[in-house]
C-alpha positions in Angstrom: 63.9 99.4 105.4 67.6 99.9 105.4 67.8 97.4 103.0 65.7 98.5 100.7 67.3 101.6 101.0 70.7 100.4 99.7 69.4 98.6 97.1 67.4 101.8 96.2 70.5 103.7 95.8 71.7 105.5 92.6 75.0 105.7 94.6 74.9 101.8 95.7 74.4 100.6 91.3 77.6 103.0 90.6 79.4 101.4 92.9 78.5 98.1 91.6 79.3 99.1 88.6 83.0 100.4 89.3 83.9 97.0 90.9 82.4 94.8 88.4 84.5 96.8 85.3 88.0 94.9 86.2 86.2 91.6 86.6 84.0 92.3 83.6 87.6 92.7 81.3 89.3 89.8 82.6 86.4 87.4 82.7 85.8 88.3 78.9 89.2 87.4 78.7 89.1 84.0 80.6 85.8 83.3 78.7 87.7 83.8 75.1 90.7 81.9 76.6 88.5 78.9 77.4 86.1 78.9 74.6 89.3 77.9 72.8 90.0 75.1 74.8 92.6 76.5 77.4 91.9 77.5 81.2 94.6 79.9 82.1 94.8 80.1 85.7 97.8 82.9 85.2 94.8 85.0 85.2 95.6 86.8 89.1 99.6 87.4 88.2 98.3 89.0 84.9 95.7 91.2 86.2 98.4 91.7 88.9 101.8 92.4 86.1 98.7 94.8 84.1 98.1 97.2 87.3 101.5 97.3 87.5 102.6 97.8 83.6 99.7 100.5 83.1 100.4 102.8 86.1 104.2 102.5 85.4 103.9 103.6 82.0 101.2 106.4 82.5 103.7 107.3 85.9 106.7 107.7 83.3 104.7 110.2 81.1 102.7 108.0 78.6 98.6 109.4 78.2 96.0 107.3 80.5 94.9 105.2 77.0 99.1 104.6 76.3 99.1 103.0 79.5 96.2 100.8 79.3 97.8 99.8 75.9 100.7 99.1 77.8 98.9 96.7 80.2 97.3 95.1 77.1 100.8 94.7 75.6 101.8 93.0 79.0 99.3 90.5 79.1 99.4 89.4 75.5 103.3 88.6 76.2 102.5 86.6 79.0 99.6 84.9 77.2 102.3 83.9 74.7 104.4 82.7 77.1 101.4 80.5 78.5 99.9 79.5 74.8 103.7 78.1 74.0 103.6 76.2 76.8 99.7 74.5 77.2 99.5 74.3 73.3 101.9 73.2 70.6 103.9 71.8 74.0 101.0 70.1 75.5 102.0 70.9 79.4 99.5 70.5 81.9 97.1 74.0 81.6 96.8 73.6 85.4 100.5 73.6 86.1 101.6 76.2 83.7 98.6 78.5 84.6 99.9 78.3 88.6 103.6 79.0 87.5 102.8 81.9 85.2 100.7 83.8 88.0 103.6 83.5 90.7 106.2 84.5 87.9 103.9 87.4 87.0 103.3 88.3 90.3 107.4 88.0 91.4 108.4 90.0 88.2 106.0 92.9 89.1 107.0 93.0 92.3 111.0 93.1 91.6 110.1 96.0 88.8 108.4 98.1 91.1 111.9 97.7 93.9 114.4 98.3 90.8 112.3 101.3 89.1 111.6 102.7 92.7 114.1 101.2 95.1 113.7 104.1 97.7 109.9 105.0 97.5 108.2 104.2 100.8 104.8 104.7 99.2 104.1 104.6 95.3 103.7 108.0 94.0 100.2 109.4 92.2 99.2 109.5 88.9 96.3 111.6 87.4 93.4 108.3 87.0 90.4 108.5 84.9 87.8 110.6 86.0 83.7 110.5 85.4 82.4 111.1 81.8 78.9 112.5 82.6 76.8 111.2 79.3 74.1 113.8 78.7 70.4 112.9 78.9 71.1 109.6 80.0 73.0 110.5 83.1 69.6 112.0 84.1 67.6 108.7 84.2 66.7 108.2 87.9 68.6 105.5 89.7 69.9 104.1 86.1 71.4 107.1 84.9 73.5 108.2 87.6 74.6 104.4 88.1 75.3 103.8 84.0 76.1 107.0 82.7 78.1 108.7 85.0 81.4 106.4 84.9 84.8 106.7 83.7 85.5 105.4 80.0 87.5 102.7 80.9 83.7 101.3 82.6 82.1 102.2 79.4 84.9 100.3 77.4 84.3 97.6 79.6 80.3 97.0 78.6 81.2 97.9 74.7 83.7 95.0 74.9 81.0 93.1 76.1 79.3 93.3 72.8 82.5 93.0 71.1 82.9 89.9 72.1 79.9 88.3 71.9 79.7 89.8 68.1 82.9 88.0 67.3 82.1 84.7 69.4 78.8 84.0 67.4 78.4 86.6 64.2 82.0 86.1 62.5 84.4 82.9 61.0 87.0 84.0 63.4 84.5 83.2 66.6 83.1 80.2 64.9 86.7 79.0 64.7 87.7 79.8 68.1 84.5 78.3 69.4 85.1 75.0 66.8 88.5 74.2 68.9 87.0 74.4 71.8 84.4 71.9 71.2 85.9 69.6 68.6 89.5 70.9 67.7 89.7 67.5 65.1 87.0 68.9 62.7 89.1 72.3 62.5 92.1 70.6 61.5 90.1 68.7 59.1 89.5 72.1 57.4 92.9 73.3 56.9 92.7 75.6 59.8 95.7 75.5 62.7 94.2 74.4 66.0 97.4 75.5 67.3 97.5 78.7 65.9 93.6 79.8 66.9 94.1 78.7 70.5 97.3 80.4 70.9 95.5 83.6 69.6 92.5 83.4 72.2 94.9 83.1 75.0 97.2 85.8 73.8 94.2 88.2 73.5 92.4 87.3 76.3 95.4 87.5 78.7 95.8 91.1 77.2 91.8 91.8 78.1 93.1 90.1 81.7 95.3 92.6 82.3 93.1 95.5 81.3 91.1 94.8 83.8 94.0 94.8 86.2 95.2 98.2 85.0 91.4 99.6 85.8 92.7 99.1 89.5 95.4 101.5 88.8 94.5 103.9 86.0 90.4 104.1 87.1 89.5 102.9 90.4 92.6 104.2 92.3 95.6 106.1 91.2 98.3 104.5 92.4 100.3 100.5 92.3 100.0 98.3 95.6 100.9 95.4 96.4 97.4 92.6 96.8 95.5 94.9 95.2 94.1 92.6 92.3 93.1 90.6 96.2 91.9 87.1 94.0 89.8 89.1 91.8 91.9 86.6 88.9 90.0 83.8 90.6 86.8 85.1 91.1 86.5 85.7 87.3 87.4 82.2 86.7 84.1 81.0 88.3 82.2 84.2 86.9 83.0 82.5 83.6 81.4 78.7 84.5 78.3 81.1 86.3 77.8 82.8 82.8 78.1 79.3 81.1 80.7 80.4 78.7 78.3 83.4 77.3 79.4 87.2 77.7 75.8 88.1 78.3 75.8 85.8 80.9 78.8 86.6 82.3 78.6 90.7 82.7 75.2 89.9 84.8 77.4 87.4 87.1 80.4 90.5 87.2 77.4 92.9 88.2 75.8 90.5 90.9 79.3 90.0 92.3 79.8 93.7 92.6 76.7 94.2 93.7 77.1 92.0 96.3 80.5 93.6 97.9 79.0 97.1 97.1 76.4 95.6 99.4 78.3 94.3 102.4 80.1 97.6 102.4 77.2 99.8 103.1 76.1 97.4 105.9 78.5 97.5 107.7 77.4 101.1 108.7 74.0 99.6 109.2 72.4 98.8 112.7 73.3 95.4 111.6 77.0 96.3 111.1 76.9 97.2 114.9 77.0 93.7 116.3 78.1 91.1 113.8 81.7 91.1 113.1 83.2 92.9 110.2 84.3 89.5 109.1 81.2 88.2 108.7 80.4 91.3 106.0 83.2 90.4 103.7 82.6 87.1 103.6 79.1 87.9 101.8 79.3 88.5 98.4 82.0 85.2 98.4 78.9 83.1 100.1 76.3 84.6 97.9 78.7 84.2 94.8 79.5 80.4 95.5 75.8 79.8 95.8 74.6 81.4 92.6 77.6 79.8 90.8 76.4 76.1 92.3 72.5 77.1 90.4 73.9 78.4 87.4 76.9 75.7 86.9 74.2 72.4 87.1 72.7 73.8 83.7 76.1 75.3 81.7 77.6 73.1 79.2 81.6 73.1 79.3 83.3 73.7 75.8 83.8 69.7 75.2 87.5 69.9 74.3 88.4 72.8 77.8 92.2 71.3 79.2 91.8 68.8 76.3 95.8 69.1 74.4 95.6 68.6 70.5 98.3 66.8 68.3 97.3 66.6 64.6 97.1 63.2 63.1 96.3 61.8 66.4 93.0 60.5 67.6 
């Protein structure tokens, strides 16, 4: 019955829902990145260097939404600084991806000792708070959960739609998609491979580190260090679970969230009174790596994914 309970909970969904907003903005943005062909594994030092850029800004008097443009800004230049290196140069996506999270990660951290050398604990900003929708806030158990969040959440679900509008309604999507797959037939139309797939992974990195600046600005309101905690690399398989789909990949953001919200509230359980604390948080990782193991047999992998292109060659 406890169970049940939990799962029964208006105040269990809105928690699933707060932790699966980061990971739903920065798996859009790893999906995008490798529907055109790229895996960008700088994913965890951008969400981290977007935290970090977004509460910085919003701490040195910029509005909540100039901060999250800030984090945006952030990740775009260190999307460009991956793109130049996995596309016109070729470099190994796997290497470069590695390199740009520890240098993202480093940078932030030396920023936040040179801004605040003598700050034992990172000051406060004023986060996001609830937006209560009217009407719909009232639905039982869906309402509360859905309709009572802060906007950066309901940004989150609208991107959601964005996204998947672009991807398959518009020339733009069909050409980012094209690149991935078969990158030759683009060139064949006058179109630069090089310049599409340099876009995704600019953009995307930017919609990487909105999700890390959701930590900052929305979920808390204040930097730490570990605080993105490998939620870079957990969006990285929530994009193979949704098999490259945004549709697909906000349920797998959801049922990950859903699972931690989960092994939170049992720990206060009569279960959580004899089983190690340990064994709780390694749940929704276990539960997540089994669902991504029955999704995965069935998703097809954009053909061309870590695949370099040079024009003219075959």
């Amino acid at each position: 019955m406890e169970f049940l309970d939990i799962l029964l909970s208006a105040s269990f969904w809105a928690a699933a829902i707060r932790i699966a907003s980061p990971l739903i903005f920065a798996t859009l943005g790893e999906l995008i990145c490798e529907r055109a062909g790229v895996l960008n594994l700088g994913i965890e030092g951008i969400m981290v260097a977007g935290a970090f850029a977004g509460w910085i800004a919003v701490w040195a008097g910029l509005p909540l939404w100039g901060g999250v443009a800030v984090a945006f800004a952030t990740g775009m230049a260190l999307g460009f600084v991956h793109s130049v290196l996995s596309v016109p140069f070729g470099l190994s996506q796997h290497v470069v991806g590695v390199g740009l999270t520890l240098l993202a990660t480093a940078l932030t951290f030396y920023t936040y000792r040179v801004v605040l050398p003598e700050v034992s604990s990172p000051p406060k900003i004023q986060a996001f708070t609830a937006v209560e929708i009217p009407v719909l806030s009232k639905i039982p158990l869906i309402g509360p959960a859905l309709f009572n969040q802060t906007p950066l959440t309901y940004a989150a679900f609208i991107m959601v739609a964005v996204v998947a509008f672009v991807l398959y309604r518009t020339p733009l999507g069909l050409a980012v998609r094209a690149v991935g797959e078969n990158p030759g037939a683009v060139a064949a139309q006058g179109l630069s491979v090089t310049g599409i797939r340099m876009g995704a992974v600019i953009v995307g990195s930017g919609f990487m580190a909105v999700g890390g600046s959701f930590l900052t600005l929305s979920a808390f309101d204040s930097f730490f260090f570990d605080m993105v905690n490998g939620r870079g690399w957990i969006c990285i398989a929530l994009v193979v679970f949704g098999a490259w789909k945004p549709g697909k990949a906000l349920l797998g953001a959801i049922l990950f969230a859903a699972f931690d919200a989960f092994q939170i509230r049992l720990q206060q359980t009569s279960v959580g009174a004899f089983l190690p604390y340990q064994v709780f948080l390694m749940m929704p990782y276990i539960l997540s790596i089994l669902a991504l193991v029955a999704m995965s047999r069935r998703a097809e992998v954009p053909a061309a994914l870590m695949v370099p292109f040079n024009k003219g060659e075959r």
